[in-house]
DOMARVO-715520 format. One record per residue: residue in three letters; x, y, z of N, C-alpha, C in turn. Coordinates in steps of 0.2 Angstrom, whole numbers, padded with zeros to 4 digits, always signed. Layout:
residues N
ALAXYZXYZXYZ/...
END
This chain:
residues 262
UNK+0042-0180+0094+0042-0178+0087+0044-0171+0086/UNK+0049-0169+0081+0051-0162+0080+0049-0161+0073/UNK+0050-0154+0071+0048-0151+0064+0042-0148+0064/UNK+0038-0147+0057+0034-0143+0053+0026-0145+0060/UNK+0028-0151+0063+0022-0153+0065+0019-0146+0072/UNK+0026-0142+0074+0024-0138+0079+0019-0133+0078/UNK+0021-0132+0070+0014-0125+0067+0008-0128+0068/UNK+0008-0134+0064+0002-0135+0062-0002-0139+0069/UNK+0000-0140+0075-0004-0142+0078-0002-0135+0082/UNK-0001-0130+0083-0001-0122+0085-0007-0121+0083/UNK-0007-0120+0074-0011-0118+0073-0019-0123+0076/UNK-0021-0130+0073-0026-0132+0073-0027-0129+0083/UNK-0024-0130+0087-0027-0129+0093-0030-0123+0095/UNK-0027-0115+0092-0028-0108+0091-0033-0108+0089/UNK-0035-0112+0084-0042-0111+0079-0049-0109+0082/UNK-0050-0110+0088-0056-0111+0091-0055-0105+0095/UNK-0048-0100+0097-0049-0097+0099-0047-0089+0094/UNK-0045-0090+0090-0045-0084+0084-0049-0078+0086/UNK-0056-0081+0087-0062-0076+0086-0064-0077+0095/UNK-0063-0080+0094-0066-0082+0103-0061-0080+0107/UNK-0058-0076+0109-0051-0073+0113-0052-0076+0121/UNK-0047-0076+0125-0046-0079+0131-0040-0076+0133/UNK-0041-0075+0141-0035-0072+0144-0034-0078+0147/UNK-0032-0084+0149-0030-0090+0153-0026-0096+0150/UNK-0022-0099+0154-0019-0104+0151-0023-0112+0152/UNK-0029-0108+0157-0032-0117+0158-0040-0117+0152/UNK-0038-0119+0147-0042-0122+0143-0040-0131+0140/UNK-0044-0132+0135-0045-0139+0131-0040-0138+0126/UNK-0034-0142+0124-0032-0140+0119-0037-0142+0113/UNK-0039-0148+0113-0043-0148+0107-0051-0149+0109/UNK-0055-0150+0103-0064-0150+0106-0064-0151+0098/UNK-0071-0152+0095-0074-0154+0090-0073-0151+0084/UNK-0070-0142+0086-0073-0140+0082-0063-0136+0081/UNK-0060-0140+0084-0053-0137+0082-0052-0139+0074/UNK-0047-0137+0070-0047-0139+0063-0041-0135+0059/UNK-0038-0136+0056-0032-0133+0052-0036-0127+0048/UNK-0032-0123+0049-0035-0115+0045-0029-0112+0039/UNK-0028-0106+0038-0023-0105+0032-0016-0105+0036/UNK-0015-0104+0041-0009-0106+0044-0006-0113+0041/UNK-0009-0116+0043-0004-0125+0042-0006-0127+0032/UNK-0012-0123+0031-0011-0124+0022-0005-0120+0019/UNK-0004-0115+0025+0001-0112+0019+0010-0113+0021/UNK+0008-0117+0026+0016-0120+0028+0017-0127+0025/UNK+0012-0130+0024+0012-0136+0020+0014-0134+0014/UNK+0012-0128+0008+0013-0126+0004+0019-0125+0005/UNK+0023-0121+0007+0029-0121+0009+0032-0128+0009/UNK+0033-0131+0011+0034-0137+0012+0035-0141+0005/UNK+0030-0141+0001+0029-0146-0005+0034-0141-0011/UNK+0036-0135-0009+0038-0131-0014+0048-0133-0012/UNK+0048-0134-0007+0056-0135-0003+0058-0142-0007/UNK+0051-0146-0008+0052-0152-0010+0053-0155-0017/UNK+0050-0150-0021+0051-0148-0027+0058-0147-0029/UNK+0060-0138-0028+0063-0134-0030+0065-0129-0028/UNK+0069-0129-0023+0068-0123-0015+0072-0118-0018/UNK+0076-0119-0024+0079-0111-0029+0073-0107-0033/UNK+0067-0112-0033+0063-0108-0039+0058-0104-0036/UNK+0058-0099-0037+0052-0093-0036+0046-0095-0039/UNK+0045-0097-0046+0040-0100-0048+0039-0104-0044/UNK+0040-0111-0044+0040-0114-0042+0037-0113-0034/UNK+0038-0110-0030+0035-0108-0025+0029-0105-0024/UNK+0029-0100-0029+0021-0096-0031+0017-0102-0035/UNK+0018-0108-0038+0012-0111-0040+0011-0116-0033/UNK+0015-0119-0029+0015-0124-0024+0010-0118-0019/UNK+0009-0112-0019+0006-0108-0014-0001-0107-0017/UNK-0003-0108-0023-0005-0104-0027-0012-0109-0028/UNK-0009-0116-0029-0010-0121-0029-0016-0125-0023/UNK-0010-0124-0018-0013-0124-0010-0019-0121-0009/UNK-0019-0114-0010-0023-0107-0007-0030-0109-0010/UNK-0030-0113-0017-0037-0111-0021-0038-0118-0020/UNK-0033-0124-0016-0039-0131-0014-0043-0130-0009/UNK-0041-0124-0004-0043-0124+0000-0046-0116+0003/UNK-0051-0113-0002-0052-0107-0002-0057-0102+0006/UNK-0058-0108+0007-0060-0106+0016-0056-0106+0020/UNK-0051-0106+0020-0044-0107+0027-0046-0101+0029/UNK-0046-0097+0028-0046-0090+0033-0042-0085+0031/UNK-0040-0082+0025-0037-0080+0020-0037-0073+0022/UNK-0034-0067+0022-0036-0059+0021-0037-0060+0014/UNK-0042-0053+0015-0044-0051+0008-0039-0050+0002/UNK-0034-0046+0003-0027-0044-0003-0024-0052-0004/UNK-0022-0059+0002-0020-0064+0000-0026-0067-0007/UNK-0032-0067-0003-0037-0071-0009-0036-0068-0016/UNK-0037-0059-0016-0036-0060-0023-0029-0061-0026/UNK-0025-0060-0022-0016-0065-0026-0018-0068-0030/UNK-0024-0072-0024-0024-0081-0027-0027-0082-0034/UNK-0031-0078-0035-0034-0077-0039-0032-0073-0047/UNK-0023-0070-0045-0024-0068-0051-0017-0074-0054/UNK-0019-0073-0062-0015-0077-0065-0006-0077-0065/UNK-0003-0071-0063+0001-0068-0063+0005-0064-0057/UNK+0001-0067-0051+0003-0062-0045+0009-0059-0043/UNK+0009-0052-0040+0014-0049-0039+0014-0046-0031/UNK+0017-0046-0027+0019-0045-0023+0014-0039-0018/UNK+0013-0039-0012+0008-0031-0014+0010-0029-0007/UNK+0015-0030-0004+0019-0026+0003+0016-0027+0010/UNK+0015-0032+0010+0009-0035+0016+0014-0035+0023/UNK+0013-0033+0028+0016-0032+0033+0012-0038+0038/UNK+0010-0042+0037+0005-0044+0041+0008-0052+0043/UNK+0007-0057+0047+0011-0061+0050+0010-0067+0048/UNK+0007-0066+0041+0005-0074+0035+0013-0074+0031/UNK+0018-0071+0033+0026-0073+0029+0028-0076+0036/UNK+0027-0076+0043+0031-0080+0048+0026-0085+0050/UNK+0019-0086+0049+0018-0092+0051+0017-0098+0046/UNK+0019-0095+0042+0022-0101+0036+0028-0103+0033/UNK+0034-0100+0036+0041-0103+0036+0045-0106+0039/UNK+0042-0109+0043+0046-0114+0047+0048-0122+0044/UNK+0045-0122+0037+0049-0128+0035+0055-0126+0031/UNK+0057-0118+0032+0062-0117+0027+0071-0119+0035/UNK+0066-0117+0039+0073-0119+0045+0073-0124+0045/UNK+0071-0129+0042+0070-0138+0042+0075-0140+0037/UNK+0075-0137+0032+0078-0139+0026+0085-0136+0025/UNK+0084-0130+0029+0092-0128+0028+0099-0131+0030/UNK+0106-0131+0026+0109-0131+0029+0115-0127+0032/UNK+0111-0120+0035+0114-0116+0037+0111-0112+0039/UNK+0112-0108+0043+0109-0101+0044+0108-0095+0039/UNK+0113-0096+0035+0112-0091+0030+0107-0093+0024/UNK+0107-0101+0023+0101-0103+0018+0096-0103+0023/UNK+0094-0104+0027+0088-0102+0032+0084-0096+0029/UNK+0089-0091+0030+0086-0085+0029+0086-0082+0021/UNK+0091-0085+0019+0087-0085+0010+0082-0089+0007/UNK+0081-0093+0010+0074-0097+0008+0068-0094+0011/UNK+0068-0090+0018+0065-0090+0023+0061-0081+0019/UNK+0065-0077+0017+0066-0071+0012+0063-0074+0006/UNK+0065-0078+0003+0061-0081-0005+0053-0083-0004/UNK+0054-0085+0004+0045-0089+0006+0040-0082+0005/UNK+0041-0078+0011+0041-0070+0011+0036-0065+0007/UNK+0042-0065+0001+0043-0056-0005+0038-0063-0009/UNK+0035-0065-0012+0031-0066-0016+0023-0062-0013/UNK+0022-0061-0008+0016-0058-0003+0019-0052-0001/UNK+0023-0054+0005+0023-0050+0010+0031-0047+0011/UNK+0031-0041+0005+0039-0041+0003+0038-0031+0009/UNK+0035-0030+0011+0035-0024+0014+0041-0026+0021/UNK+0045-0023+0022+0051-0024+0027+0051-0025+0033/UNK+0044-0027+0036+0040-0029+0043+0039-0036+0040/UNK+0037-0036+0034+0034-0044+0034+0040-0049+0034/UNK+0045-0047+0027+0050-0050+0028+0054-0052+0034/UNK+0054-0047+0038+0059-0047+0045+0054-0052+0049/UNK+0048-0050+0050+0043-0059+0055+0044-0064+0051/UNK+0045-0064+0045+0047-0070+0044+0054-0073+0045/UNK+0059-0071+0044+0066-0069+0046+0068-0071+0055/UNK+0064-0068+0059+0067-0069+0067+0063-0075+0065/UNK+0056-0077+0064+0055-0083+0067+0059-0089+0062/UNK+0060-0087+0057+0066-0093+0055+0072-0093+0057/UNK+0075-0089+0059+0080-0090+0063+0080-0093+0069/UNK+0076-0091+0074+0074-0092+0081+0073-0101+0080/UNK+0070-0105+0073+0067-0111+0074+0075-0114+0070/UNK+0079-0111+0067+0084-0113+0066+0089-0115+0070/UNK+0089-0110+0073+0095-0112+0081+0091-0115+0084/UNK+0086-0114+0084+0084-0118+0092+0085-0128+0090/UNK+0083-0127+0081+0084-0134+0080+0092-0137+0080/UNK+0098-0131+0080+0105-0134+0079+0106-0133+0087/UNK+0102-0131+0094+0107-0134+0100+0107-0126+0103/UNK+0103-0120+0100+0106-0113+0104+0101-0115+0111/UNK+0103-0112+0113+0098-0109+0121+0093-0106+0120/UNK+0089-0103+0124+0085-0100+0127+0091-0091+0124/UNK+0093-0091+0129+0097-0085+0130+0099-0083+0123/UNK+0104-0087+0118+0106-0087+0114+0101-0084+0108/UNK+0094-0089+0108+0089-0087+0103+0088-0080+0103/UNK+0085-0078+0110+0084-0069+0114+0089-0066+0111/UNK+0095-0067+0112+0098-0060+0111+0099-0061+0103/UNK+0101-0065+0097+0100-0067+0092+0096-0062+0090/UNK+0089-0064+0090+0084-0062+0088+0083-0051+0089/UNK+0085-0051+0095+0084-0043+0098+0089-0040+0094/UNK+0096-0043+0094+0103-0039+0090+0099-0039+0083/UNK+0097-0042+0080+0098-0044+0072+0090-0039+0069/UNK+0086-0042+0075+0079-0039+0072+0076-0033+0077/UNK+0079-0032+0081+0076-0027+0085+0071-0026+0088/UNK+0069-0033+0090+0063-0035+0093+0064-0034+0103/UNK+0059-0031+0104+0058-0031+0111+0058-0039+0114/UNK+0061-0044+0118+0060-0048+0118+0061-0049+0128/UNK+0061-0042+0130+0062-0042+0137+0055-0041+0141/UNK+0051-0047+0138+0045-0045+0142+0042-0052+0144/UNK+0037-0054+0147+0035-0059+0148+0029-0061+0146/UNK+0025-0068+0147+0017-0066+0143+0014-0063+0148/UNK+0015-0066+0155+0010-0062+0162+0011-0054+0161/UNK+0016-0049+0158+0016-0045+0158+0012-0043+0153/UNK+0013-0045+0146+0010-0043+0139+0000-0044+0139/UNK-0001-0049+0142-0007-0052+0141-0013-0047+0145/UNK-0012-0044+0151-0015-0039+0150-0020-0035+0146/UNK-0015-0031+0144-0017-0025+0138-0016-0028+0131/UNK-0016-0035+0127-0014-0036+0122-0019-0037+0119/UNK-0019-0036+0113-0027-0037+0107-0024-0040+0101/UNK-0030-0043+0098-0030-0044+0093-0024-0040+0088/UNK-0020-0042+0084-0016-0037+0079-0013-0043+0076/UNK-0012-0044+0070-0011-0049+0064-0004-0044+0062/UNK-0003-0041+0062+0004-0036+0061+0010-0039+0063/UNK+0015-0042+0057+0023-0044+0062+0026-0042+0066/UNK+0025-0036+0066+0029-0031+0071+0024-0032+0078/UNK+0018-0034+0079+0014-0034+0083+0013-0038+0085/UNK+0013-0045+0082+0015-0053+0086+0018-0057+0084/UNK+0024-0057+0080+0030-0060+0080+0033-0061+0087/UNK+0036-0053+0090+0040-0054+0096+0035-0058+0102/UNK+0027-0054+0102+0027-0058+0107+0024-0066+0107/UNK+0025-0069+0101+0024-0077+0099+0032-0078+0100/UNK+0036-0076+0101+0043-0078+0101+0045-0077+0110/UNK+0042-0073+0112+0042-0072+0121+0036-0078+0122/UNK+0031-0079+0122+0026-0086+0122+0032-0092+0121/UNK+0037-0093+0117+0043-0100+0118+0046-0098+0124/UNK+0050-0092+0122+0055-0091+0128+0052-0091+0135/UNK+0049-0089+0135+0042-0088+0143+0042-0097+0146/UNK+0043-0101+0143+0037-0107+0142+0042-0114+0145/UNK+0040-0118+0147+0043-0123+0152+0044-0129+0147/UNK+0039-0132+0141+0039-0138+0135+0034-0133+0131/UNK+0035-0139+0125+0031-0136+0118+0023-0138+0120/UNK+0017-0140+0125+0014-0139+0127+0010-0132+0131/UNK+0018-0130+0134+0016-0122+0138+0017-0117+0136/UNK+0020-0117+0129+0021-0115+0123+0014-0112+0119/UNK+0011-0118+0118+0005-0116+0113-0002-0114+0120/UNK-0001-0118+0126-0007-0112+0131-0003-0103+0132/UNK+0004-0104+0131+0004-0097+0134+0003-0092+0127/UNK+0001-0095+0120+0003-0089+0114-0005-0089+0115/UNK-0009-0095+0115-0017-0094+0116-0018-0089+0122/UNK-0016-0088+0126-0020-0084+0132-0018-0078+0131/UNK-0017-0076+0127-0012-0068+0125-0021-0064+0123/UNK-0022-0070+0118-0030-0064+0116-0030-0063+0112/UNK-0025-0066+0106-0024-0061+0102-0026-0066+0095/UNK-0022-0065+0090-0022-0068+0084-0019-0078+0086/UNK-0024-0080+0089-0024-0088+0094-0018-0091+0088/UNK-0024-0093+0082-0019-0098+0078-0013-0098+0075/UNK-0012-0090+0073-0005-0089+0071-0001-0087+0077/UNK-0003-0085+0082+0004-0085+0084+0006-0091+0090/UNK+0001-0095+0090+0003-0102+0093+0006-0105+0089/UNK+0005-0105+0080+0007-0108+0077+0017-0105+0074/UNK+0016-0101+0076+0023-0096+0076+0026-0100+0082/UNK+0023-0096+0088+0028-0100+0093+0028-0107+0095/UNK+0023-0111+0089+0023-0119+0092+0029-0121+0086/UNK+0028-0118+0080+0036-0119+0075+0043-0119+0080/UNK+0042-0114+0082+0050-0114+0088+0050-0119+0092/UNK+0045-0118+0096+0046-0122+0100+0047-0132+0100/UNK+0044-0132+0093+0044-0141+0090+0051-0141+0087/UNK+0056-0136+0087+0061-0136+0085+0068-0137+0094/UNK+0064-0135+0099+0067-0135+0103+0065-0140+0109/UNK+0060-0142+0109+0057-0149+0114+0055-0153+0109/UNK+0053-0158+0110+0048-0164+0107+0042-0162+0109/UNK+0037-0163+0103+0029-0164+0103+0026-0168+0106/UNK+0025-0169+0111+0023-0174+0114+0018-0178+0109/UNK+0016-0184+0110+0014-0189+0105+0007-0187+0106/UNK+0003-0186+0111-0004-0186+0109-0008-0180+0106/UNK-0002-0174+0109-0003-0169+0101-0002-0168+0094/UNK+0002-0172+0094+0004-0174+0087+0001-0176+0083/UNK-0002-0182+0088-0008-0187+0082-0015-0184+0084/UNK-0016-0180+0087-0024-0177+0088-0021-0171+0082/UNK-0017-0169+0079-0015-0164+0074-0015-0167+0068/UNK-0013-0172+0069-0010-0175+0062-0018-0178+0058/UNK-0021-0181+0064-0029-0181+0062-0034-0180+0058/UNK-0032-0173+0061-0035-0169+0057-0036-0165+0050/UNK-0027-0167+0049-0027-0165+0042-0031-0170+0034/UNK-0030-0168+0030-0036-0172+0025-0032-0176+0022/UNK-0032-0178+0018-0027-0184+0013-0023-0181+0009/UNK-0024-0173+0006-0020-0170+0003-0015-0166+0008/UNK-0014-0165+0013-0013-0160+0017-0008-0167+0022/UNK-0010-0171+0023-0006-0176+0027+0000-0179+0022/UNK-0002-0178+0017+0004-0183+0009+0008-0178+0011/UNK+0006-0171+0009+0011-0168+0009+0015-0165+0016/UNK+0013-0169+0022+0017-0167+0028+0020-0173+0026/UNK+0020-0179+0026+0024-0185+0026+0028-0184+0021/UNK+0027-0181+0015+0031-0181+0010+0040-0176+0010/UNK+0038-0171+0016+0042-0166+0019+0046-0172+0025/UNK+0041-0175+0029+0044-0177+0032+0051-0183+0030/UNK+0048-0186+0027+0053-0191+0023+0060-0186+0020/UNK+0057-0179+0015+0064-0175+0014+0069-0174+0020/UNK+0067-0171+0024+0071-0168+0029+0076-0174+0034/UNK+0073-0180+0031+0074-0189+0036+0081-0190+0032/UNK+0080-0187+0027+0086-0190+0023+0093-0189+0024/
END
């Protein structure tokens, strides 16, 4: 299985380790207490807004807005909740990496690299229109774009480094050392983009963005979007993910699903 399914079982797996940091790749992918956070709410959200109306802005801010206040405990930053909360939200320059782990259903939908990155921009500037956040959301859409039309490994790296300027000459055994917690696109985009490239299938994918230490669910669910773009999900993570989700949360992954089938 390929698509939106790579986030959200990135993120539900990352979940337990968020707060709980780990340096290793040999852990449980799931246990009890794994569970969908604001990561997979706000790519679903994305998702049902693609299925709507993928030109409207509006349209996008109420499918987000919508999402945000069903589910008021996902794990939200402070500036995002009160978005949610006001009646007319406006933008407020977030650099933080809540615009790239909820765009990858915009590389699902595109037909082209150039609509990729204007949908993926539109997903973005409603939050996180500060020019770090745009651009995390931008390499990871692009990287799950090509990776979905057939590019390489090589191809995605140099892509990505020309256009964004992202370091991507590094590896996880080197980064994981010294790396911490940072929610900052400029701070785990590339290296949730080095966790694909580093990585042998979309399993060693989501152990190598967990063992980093750092912000677990997003940026497994960043590197698991690429990565379910470039291997298959293997089935028994897919449906220990899919599980998971609740009835409104699942409609609207099936309901994407079926768009993108067509």
């Amino acid at each position: 299985m390929k698509g939106i399914i790579g986030a959200i079982a990135g993120d539900i797996i990352g979940s337990t380790h968020e707060f709980h940091p780990i340096k290793t790749k040999d852990f449980n992918l799931f246990n009890r207490y794994s569970m969908f956070t604001d990561d997979t709410v706000m790519t679903l959200a994305i998702a049902k807004w693609l299925c709507e109306d993928k030109d409207s802005k509006d349209v996008l801010i109420r499918c987000v807005k919508d999402f945000g206040n069903r589910y008021p405990n996902a794990g939200y930053g402070g500036m995002f909740k009160n978005w949610l909360s006001q009646e007319s939200p406006e933008s407020y320059g977030s650099w933080a990496n809540g615009s790239a782990m909820r765009v990858s259903p915009c590389a699902w939908v595109a037909e082209s690299l150039e609509e990729s990155q204007r949908l993926a921009e539109l997903s973005a500037i409603i939050t996180h229109d500060h020019p770090e956040g745009v651009k995390g959301a931008l390499a990871t859409s692009d990287a799950i774009y090509l990776a979905r039309v057939g590019a390489s490994k090589d191809e995605i790296r140099e892509h990505v480094e020309v256009r964004y300027e992202y370091d991507l000459d590094r590896t996880v055994d080197e980064i994981r050392p010294t790396y911490s917690f940072d929610v900052s696109c400029a701070g785990s985009v590339p290296e949730s983009i080095i966790c694909f490239l580093d990585a042998k299938d979309f399993e060693d994918t989501i152990r190598n963005a967990v063992s980093l230490g750092g912000d677990a669910d997003t940026q497994a669910a960043i590197a698991g979007s690429i990565a379910a773009a470039y291997w298959e999900v293997p089935k028994n993570i897919a449906y220990k993910s899919i599980h998971r989700l609740d009835y409104f949360l699942l409609n609207a992954f099936i309901k994407f699903e079926e768009t993108i089938a067509r």
